[in-house]
SESELO-19948 format. One record per atom (N, C-alpha, C, CB): residue number from 1; residue in one letter; atom name; x, y, z. Coordinates in pm, whole numbers, plus 50000, padded with zeros to 5 digits. Each point is the difference from the previous one (the first is absolute). Glycine has a CB too. Layout:
<recs>
{rec NUM; 'A'; 'CA'; {X; Y; Z}}
...
</recs>
This chain:
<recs>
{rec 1; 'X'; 'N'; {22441; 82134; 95804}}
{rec 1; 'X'; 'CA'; {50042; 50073; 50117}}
{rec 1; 'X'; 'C'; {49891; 50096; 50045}}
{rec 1; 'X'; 'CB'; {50236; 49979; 49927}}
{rec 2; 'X'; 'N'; {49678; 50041; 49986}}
{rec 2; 'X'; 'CA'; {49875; 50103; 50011}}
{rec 2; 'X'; 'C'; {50080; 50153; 50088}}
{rec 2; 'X'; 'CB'; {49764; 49753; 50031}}
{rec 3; 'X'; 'N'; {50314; 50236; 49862}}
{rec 3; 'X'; 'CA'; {50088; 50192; 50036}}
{rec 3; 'X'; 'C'; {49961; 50077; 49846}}
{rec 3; 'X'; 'CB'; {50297; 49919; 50175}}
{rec 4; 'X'; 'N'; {49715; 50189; 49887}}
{rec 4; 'X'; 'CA'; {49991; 50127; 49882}}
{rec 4; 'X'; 'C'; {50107; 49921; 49942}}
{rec 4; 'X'; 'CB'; {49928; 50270; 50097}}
{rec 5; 'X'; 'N'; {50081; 49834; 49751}}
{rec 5; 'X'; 'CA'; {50104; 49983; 49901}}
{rec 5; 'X'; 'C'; {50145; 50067; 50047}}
{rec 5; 'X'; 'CB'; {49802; 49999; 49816}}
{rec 6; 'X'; 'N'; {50202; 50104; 50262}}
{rec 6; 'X'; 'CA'; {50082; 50083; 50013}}
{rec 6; 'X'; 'C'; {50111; 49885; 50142}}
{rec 6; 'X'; 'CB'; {49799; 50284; 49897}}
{rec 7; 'X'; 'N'; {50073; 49641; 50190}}
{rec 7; 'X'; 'CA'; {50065; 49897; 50079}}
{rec 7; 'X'; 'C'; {50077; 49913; 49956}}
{rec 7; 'X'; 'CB'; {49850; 50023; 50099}}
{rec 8; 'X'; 'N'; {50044; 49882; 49757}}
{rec 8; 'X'; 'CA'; {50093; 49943; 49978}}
{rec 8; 'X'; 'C'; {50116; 50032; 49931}}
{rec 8; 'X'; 'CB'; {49846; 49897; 50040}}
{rec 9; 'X'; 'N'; {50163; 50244; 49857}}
{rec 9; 'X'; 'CA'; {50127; 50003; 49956}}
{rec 9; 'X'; 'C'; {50127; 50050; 50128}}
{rec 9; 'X'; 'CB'; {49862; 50051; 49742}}
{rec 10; 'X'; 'N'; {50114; 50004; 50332}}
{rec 10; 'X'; 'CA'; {50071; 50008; 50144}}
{rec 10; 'X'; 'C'; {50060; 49822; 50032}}
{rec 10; 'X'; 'CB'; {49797; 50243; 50111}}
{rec 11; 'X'; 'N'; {50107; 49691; 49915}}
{rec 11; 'X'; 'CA'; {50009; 49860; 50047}}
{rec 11; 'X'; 'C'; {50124; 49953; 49899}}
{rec 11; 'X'; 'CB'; {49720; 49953; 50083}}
{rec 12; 'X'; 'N'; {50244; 50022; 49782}}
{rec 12; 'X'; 'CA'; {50075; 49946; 49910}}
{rec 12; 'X'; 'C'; {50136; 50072; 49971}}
{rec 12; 'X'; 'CB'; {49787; 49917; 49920}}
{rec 13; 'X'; 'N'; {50216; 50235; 50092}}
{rec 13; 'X'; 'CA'; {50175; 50065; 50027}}
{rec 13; 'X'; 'C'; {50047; 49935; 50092}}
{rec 13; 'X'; 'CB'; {49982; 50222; 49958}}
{rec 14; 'X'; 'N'; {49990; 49719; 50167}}
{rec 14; 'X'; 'CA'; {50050; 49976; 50149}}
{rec 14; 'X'; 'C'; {50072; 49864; 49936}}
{rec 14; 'X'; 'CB'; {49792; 50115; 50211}}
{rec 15; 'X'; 'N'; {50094; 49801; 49711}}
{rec 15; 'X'; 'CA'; {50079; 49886; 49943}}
{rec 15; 'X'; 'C'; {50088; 49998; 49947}}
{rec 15; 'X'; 'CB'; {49875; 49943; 49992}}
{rec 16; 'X'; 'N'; {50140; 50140; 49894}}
{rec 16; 'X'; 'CA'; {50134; 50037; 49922}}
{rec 16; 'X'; 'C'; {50111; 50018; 50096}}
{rec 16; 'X'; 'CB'; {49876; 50118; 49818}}
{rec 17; 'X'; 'N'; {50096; 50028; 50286}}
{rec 17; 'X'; 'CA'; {50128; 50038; 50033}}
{rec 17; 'X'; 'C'; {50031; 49873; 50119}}
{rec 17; 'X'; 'CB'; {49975; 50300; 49937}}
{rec 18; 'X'; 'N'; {49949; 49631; 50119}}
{rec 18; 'X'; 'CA'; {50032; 49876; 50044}}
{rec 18; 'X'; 'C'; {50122; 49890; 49943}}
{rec 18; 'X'; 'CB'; {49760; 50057; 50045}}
{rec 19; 'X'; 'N'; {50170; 49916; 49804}}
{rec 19; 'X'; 'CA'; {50045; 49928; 49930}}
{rec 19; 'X'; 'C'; {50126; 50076; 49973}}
{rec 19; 'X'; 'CB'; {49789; 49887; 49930}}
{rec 20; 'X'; 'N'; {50262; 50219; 49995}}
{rec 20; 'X'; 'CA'; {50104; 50053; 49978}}
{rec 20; 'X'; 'C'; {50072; 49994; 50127}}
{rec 20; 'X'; 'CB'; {49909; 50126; 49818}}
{rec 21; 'X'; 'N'; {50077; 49944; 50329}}
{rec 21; 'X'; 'CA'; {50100; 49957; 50078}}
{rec 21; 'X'; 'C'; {50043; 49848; 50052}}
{rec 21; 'X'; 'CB'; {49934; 50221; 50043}}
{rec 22; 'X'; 'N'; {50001; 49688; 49942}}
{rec 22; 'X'; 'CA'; {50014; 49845; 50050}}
{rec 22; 'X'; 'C'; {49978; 49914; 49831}}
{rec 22; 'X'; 'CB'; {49864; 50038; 50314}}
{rec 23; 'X'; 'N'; {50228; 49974; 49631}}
{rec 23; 'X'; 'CA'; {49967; 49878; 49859}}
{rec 23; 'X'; 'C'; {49949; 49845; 49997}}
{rec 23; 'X'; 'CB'; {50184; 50129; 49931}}
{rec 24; 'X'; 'N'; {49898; 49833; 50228}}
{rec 24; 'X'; 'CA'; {49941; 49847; 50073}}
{rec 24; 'X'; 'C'; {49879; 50025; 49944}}
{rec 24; 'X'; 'CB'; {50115; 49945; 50246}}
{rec 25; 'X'; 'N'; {49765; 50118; 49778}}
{rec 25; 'X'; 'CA'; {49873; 50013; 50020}}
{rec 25; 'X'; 'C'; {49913; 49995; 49884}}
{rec 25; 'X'; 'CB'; {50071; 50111; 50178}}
{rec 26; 'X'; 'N'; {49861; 49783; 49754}}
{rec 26; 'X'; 'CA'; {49916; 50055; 49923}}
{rec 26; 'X'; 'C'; {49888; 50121; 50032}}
{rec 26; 'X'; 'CB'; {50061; 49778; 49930}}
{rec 27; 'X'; 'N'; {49811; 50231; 49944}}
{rec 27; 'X'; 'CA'; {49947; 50093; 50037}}
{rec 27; 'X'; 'C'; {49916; 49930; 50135}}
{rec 27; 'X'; 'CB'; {50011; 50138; 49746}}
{rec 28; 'X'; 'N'; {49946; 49739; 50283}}
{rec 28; 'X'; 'CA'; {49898; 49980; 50054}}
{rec 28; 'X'; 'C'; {50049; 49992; 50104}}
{rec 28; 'X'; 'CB'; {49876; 49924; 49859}}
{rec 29; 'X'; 'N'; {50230; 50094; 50243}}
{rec 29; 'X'; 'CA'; {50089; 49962; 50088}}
{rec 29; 'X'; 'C'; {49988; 50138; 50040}}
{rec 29; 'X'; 'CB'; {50148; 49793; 49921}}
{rec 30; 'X'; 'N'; {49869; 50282; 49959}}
{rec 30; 'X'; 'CA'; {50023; 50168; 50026}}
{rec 30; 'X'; 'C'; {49858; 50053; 50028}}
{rec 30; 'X'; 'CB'; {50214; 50038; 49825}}
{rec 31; 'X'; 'N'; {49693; 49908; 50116}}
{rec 31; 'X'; 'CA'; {49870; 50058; 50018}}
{rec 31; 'X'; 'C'; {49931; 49973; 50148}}
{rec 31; 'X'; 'CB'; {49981; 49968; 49738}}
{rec 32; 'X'; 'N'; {50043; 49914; 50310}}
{rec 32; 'X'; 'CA'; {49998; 49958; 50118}}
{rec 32; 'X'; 'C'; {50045; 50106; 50116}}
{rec 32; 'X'; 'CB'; {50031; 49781; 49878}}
{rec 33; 'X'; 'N'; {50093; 50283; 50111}}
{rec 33; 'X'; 'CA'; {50059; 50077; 50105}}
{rec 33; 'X'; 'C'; {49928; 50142; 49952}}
{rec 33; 'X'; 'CB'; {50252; 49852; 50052}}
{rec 34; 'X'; 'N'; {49707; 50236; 49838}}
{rec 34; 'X'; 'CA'; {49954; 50022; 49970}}
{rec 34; 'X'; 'C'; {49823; 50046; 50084}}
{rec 34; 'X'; 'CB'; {50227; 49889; 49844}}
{rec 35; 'X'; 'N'; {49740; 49988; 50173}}
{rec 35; 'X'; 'CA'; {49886; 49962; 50036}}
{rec 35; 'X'; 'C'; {49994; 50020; 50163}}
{rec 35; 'X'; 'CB'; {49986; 49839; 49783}}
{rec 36; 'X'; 'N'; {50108; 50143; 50285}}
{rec 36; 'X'; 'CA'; {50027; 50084; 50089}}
{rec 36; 'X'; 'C'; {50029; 50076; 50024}}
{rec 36; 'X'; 'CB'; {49999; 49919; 50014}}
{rec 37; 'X'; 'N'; {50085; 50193; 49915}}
{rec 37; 'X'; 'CA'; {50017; 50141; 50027}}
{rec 37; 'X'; 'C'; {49845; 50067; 49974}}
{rec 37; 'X'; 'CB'; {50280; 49997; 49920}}
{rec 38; 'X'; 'N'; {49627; 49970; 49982}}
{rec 38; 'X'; 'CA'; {49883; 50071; 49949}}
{rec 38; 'X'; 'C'; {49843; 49913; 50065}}
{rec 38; 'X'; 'CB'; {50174; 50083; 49746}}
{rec 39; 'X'; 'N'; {49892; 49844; 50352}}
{rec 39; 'X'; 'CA'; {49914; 49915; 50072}}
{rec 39; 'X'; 'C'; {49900; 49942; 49955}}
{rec 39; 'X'; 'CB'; {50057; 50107; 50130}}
{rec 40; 'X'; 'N'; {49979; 49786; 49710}}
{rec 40; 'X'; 'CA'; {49885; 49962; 49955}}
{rec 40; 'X'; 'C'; {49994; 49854; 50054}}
{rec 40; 'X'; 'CB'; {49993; 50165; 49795}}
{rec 41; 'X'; 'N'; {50082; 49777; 50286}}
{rec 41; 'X'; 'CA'; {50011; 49879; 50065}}
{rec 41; 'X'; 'C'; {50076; 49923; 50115}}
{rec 41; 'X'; 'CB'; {49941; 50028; 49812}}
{rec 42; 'X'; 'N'; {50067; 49978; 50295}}
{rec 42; 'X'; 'CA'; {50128; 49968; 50073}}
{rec 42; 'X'; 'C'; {49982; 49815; 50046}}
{rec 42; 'X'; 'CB'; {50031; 50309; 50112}}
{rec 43; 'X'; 'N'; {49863; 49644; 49817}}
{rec 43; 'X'; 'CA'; {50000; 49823; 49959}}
{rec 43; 'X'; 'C'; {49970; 49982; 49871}}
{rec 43; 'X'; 'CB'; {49918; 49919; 50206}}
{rec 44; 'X'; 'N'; {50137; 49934; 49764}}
{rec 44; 'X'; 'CA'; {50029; 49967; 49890}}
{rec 44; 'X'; 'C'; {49887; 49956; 49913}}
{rec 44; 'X'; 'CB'; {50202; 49961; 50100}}
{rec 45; 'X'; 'N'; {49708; 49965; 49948}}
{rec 45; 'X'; 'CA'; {49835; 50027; 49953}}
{rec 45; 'X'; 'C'; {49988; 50097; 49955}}
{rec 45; 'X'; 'CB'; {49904; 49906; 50134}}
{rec 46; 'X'; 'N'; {50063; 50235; 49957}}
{rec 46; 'X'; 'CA'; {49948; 50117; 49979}}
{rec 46; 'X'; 'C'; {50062; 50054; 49866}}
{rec 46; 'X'; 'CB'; {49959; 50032; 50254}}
{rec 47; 'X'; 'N'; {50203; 49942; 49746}}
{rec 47; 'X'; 'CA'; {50046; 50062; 49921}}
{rec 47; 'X'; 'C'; {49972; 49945; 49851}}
{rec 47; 'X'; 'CB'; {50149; 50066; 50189}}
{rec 48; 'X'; 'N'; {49862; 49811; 49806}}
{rec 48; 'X'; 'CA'; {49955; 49939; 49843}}
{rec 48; 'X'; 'C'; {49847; 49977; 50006}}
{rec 48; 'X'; 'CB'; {50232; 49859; 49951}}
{rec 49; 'X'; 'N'; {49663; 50199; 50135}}
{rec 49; 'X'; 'CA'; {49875; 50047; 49938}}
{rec 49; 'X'; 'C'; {49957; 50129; 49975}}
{rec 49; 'X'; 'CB'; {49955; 49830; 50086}}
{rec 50; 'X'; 'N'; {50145; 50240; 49934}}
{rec 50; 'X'; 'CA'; {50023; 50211; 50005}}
{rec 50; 'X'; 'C'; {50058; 50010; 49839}}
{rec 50; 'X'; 'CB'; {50123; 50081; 50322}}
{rec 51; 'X'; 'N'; {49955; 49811; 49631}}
{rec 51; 'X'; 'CA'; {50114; 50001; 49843}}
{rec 51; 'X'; 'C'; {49913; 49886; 49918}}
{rec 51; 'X'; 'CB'; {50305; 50042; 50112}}
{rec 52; 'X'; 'N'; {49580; 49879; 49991}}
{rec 52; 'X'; 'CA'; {49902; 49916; 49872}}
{rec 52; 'X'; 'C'; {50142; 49875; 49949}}
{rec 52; 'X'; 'CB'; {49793; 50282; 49864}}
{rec 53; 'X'; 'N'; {50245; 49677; 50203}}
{rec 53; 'X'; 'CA'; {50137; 49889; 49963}}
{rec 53; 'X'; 'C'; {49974; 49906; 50098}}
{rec 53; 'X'; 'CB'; {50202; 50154; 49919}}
{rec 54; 'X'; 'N'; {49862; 49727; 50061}}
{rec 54; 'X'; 'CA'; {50051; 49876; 50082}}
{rec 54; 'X'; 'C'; {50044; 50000; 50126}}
{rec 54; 'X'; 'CB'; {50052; 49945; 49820}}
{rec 55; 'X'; 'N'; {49851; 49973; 50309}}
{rec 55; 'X'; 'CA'; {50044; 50047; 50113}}
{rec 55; 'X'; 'C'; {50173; 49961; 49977}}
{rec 55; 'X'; 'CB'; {49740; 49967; 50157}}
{rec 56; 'X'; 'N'; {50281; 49913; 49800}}
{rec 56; 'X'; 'CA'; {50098; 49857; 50010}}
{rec 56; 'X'; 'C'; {50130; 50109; 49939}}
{rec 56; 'X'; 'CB'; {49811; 49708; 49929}}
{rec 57; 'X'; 'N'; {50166; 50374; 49940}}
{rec 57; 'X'; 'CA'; {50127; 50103; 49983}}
{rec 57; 'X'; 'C'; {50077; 50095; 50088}}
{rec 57; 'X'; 'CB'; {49891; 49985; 49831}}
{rec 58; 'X'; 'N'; {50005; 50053; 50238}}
{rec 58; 'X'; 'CA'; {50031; 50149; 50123}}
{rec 58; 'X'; 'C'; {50037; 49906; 50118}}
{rec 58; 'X'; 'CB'; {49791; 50224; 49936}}
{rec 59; 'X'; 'N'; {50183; 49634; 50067}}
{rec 59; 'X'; 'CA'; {50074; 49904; 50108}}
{rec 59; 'X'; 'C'; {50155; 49955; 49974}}
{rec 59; 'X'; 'CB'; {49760; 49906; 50034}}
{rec 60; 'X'; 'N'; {50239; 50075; 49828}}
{rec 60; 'X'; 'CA'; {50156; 50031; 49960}}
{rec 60; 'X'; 'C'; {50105; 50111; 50038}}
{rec 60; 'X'; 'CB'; {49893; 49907; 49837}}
{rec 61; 'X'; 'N'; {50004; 50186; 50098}}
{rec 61; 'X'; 'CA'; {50092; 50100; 50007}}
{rec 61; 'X'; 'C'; {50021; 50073; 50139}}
{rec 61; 'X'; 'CB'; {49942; 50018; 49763}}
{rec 62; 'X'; 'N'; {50000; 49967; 50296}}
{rec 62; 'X'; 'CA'; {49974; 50052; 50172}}
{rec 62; 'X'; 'C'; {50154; 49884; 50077}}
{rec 62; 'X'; 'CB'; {49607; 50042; 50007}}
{rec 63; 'X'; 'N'; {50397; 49856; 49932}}
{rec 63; 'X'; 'CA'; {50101; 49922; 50035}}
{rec 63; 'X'; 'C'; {50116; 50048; 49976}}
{rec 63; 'X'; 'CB'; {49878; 49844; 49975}}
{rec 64; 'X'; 'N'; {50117; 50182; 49886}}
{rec 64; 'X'; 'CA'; {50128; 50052; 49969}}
{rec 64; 'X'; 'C'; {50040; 50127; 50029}}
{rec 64; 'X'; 'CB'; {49980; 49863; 49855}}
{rec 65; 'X'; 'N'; {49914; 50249; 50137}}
{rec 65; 'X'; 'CA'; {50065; 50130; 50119}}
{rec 65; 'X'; 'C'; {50016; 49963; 50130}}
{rec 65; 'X'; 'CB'; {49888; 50171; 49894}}
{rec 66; 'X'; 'N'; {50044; 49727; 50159}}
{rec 66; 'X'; 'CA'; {50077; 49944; 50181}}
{rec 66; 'X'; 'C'; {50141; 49967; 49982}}
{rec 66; 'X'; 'CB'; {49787; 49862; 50098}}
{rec 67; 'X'; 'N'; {50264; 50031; 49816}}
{rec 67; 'X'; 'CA'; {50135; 49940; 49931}}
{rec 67; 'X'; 'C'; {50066; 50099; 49997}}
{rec 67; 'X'; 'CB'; {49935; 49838; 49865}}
{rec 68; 'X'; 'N'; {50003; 50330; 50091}}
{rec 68; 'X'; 'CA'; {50125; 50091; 49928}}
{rec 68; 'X'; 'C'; {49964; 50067; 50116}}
{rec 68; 'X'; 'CB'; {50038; 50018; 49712}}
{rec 69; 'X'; 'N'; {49908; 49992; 50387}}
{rec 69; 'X'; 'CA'; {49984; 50078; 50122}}
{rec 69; 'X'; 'C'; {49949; 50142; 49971}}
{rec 69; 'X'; 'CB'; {50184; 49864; 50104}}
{rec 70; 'X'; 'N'; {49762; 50131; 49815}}
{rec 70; 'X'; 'CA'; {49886; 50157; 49935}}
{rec 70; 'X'; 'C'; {49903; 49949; 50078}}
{rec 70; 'X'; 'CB'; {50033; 50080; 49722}}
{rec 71; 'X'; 'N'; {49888; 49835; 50335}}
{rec 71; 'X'; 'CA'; {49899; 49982; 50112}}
{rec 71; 'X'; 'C'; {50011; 49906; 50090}}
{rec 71; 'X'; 'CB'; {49873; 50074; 49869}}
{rec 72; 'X'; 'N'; {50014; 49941; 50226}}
{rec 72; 'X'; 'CA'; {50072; 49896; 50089}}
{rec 72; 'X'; 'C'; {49790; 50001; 50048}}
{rec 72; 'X'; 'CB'; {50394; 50069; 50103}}
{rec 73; 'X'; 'N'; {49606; 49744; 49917}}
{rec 73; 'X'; 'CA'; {49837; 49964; 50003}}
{rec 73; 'X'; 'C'; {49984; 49990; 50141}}
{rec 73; 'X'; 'CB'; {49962; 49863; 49779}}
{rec 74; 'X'; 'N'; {49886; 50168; 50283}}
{rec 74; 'X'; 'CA'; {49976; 50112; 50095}}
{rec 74; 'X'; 'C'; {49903; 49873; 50028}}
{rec 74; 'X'; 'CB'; {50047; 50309; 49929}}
{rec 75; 'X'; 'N'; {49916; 49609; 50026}}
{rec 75; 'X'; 'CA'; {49868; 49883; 50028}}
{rec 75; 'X'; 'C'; {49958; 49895; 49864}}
{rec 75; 'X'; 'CB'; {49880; 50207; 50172}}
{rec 76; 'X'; 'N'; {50098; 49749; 49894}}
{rec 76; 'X'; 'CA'; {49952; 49864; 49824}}
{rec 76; 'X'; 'C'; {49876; 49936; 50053}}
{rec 76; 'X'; 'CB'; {50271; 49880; 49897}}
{rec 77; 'X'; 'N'; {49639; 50076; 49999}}
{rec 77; 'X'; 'CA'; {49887; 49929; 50064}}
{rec 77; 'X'; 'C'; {50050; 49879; 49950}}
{rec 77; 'X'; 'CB'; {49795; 50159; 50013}}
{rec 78; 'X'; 'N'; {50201; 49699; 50046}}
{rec 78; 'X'; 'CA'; {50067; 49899; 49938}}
{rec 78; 'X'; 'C'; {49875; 49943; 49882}}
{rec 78; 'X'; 'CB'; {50183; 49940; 50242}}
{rec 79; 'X'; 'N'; {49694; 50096; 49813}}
{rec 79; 'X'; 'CA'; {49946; 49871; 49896}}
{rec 79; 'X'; 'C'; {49957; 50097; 49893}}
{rec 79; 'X'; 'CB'; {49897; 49785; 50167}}
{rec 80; 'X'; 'N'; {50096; 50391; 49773}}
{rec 80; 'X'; 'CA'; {49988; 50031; 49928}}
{rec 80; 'X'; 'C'; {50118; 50061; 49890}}
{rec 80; 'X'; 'CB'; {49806; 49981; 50154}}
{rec 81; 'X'; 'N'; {50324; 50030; 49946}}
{rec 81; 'X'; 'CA'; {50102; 50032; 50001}}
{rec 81; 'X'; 'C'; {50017; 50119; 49992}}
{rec 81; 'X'; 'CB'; {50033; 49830; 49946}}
{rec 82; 'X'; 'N'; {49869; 50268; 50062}}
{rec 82; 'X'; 'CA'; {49984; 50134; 50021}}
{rec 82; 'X'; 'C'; {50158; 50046; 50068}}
{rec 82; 'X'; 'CB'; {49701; 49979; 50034}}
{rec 83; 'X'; 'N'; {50359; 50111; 49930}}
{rec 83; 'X'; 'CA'; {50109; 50069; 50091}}
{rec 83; 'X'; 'C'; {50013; 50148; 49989}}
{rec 83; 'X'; 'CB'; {50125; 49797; 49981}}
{rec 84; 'X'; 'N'; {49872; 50230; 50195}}
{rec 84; 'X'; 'CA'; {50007; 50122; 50035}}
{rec 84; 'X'; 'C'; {50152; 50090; 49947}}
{rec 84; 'X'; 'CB'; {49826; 49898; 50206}}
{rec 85; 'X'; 'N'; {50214; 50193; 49765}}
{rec 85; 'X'; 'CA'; {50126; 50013; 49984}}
{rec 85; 'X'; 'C'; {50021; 50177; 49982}}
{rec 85; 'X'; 'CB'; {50024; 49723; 49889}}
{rec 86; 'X'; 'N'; {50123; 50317; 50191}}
{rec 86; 'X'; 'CA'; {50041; 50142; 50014}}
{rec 86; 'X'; 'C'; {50078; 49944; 49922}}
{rec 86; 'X'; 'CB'; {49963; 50141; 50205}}
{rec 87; 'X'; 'N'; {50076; 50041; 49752}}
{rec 87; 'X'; 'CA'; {50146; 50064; 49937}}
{rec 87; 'X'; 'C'; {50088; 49990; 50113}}
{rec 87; 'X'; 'CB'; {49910; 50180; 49832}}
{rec 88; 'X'; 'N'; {50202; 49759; 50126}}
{rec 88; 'X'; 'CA'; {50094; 50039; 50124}}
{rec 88; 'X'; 'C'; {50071; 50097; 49941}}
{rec 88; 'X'; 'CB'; {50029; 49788; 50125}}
{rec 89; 'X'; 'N'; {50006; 50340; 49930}}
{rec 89; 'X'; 'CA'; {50036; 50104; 50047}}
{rec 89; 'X'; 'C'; {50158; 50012; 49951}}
{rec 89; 'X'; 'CB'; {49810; 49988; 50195}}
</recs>
C-alpha cells in the first residue's frame, strides 16, 4: 500500500469494524470497501496491485459486494476486465 504504519493500522481497524458489522463479508470483500473509504483503490487492478494479490480474487469479490449491493460497478474494461466501482451509499 506504501502507507505509514499508523495508515495501515487505521486501514486494517476499518476492516475489522467492516467485517464485524456485515459477517456476509470476508476480510477481502471488507478490505475492498475499506479501500475506498481510505482511497487506496476505486478499480479492481489498482486495488489487488496496492494489497500485492490476484487481480482474478478482487474480481470475485467485487462481484459479490455488487450481488450483496455494498457496491455498485461504475465501468469495466472488457478485454482486461479491469472494473471501475463505488460504494453505494
Amino acid at each position: 500500500m506504501g502507507a505509514q504504519t499508523g495508515d495501515i493500522d487505521a486501514f486494517m481497524a476499518e476492516v475489522e469494524r467492516i467485517s464485524v458489522a456485515d459477517p456476509r463479508l470476508n476480510s477481502l470483500a471488507a478490505a475492498i470497501l475499506a479501500g475506498l473509504a481510505f482511497d487506496v483503490a476505486h478499480d479492481s487492478r489498482g486495488f489487488a496491485r496496492a494489497l500485492g494479490i490476484e487481480h482474478a480474487l478482487v474480481l470475485r469479490e467485487v462481484q459479490c459486494l455488487q450481488d450483496l449491493e455494498r457496491l455498485t460497478i461504475t465501468g469495466r474494461n472488457d478485454r482486461t476486465q479491469r472494473c471501475d466501482y463505488a460504494a453505494i451509499a
